[in-house]
Rosetta silent file (secondary structure, phi, psi, omega in degrees, C-alpha in Angstrom):
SEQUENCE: XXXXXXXXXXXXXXXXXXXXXXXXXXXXXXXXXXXXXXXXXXXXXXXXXXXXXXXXXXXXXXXXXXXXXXXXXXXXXXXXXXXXXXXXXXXXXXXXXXXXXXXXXXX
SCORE:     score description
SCORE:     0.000 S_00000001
   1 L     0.000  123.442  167.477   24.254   -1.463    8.422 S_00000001
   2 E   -93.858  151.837  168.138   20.685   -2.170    9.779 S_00000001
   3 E   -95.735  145.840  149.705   17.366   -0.284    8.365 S_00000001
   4 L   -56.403  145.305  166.719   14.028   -0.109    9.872 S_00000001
   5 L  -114.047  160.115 -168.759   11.702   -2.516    8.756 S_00000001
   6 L   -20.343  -37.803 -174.062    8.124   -2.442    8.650 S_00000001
   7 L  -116.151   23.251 -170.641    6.796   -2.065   12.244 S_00000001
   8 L    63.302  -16.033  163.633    9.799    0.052   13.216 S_00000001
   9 L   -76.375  -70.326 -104.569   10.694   -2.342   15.485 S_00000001
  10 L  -128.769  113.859 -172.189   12.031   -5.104   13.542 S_00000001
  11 L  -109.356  135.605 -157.142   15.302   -4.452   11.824 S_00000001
  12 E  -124.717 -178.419 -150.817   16.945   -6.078    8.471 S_00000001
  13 E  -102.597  157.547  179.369   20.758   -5.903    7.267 S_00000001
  14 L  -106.184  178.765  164.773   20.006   -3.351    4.371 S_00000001
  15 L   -59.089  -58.513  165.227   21.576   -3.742    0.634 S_00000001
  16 L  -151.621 -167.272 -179.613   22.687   -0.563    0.351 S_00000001
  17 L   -60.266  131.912  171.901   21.775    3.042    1.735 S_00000001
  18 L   171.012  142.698 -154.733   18.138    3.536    2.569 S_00000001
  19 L   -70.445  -77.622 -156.910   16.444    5.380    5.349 S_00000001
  20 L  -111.763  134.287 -157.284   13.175    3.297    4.965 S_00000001
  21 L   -58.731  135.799  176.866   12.036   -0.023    3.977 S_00000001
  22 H   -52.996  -32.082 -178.030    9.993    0.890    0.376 S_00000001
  23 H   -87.446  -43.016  177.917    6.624   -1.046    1.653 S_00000001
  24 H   -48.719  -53.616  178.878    6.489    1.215    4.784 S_00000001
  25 H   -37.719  -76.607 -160.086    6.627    4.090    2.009 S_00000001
  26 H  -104.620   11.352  167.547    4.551    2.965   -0.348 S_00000001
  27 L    79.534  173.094  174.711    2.119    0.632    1.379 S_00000001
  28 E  -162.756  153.231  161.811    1.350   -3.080    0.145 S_00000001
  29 E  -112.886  129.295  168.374   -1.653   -5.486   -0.250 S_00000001
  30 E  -178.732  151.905  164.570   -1.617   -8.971   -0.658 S_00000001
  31 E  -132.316  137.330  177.314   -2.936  -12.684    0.244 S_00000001
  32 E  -142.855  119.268  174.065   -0.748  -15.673    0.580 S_00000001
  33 L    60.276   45.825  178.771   -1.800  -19.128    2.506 S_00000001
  34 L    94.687  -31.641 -177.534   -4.845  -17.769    3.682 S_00000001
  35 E   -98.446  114.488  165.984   -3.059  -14.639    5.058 S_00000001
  36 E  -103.874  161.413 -163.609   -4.006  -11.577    4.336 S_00000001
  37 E  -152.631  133.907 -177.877   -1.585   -8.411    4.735 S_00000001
  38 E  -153.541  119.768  170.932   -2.382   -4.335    4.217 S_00000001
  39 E  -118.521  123.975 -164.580    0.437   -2.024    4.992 S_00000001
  40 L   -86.261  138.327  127.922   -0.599    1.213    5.104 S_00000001
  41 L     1.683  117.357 -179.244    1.234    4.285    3.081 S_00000001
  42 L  -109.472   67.389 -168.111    3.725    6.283    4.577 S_00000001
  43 L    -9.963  120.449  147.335    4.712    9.909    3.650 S_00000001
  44 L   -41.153  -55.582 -169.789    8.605   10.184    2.600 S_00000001
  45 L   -71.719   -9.079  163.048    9.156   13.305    3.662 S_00000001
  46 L   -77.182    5.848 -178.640    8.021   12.445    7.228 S_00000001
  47 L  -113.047    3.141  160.597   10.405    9.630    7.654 S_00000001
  48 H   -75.341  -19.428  163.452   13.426   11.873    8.041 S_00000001
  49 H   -97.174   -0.901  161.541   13.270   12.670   11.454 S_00000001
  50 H   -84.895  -19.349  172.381   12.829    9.047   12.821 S_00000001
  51 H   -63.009  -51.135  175.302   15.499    8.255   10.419 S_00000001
  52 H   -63.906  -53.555  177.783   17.718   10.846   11.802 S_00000001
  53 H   -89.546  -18.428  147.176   16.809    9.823   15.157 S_00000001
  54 H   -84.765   11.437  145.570   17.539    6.098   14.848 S_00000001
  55 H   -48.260  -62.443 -170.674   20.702    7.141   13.284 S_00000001
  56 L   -82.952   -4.079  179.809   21.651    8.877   16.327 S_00000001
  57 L  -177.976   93.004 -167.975   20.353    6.150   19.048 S_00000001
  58 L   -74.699  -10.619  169.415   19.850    2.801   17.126 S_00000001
  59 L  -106.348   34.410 -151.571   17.971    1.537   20.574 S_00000001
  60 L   -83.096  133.223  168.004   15.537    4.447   20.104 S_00000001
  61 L   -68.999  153.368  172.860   11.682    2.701   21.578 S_00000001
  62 H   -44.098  -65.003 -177.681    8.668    2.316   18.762 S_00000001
  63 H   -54.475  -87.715 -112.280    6.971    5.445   21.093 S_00000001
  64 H   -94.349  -29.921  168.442    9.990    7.490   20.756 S_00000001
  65 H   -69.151  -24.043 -170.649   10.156    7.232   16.682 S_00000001
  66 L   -92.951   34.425  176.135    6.496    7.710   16.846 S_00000001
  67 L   -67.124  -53.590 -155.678    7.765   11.070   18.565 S_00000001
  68 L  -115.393  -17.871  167.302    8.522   11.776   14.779 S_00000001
  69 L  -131.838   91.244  158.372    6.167    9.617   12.207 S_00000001
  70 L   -23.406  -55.693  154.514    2.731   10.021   13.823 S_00000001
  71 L   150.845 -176.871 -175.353    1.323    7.285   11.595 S_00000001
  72 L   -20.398   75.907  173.675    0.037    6.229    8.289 S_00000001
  73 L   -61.927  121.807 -175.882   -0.786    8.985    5.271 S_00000001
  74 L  -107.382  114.531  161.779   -3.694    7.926    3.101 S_00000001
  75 L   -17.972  -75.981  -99.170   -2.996    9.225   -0.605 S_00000001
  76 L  -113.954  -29.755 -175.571   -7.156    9.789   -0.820 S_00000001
  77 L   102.855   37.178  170.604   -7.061   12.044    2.840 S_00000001
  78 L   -90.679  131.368 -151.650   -8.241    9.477    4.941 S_00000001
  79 E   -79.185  122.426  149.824   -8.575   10.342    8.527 S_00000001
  80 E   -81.921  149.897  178.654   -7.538    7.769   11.335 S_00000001
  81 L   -78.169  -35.850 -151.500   -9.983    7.047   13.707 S_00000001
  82 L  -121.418   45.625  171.669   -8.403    4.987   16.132 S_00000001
  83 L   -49.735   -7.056 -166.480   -5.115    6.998   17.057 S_00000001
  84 L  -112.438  -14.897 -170.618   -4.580    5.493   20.665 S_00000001
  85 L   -94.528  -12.565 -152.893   -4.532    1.918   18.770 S_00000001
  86 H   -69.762  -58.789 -177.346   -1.570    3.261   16.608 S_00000001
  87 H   -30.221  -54.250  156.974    1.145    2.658   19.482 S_00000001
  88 H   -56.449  -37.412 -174.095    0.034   -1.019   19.914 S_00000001
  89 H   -83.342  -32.132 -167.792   -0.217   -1.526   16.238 S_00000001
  90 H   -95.389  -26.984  173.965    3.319   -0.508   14.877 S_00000001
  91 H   -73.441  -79.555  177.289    4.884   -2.809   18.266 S_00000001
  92 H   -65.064  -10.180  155.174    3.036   -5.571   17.020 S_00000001
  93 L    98.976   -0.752 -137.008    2.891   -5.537   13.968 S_00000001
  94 L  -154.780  131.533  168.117   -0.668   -6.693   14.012 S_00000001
  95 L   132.227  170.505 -175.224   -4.034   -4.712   14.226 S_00000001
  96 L   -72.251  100.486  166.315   -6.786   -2.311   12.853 S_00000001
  97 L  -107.404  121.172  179.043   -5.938    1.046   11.594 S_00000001
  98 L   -90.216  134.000  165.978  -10.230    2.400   11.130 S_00000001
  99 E  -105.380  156.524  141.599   -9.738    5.314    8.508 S_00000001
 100 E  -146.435  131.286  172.910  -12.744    7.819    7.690 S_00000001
 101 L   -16.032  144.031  159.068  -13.484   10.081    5.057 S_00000001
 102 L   -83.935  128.540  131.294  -13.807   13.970    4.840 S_00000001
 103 L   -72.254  155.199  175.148  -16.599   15.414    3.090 S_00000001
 104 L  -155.052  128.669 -165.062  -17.115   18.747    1.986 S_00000001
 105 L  -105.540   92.988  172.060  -20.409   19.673    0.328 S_00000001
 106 L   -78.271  133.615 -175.554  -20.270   22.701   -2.312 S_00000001
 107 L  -109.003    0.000    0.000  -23.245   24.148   -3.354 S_00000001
């Protein structure tokens, strides 16, 4: 049985059942050799219908799961900026996601 893997593309044999590789889920940080790596947070409950739909058509394109996970969920409510970059970003594996804050000013 293959899983998705990180960039939705790129598929590993899994251990046992599971929809979604845990670092798409729950994001990662890290530097090794120079290399740095930030995988952005993923909602759970938003990875059942790309799940569902590479279930049902295992050659499904990156654009057609991101029919169904839109992109990254920041715990804190951070907005992306650069939503046309997402498409490019999740193929390659590689790239910029710019988040920005809400504010809301109570007096």
């Amino acid at each position: 049985m293959w899983i998705l893997c990180q960039t939705l593309m790129r598929r590993k044999r899994a251990r046992g059942f599971a929809g979604a590789d845990s670092q798409s889920v729950n994001g990662a940080d890290g530097i090794a050799v120079g290399m740095a790596t930030s995988i952005p947070p993923h909602n759970l409950g938003r990875w059942q219908m790309p799940i569902k739909a590479y279930m049902k058509n295992n050659d499904i394109s990156v654009k057609g799961l991101m029919r169904y996970l839109k992109g990254p969920d920041f715990p804190t409510g951070g907005i992306v900026v650069n939503k046309d970059d997402l498409l490019k970003i999740y193929e390659t594996g590689t790239g910029k996601i710019r988040i920005r804050g809400k504010v809301e000013i109570e007096n």
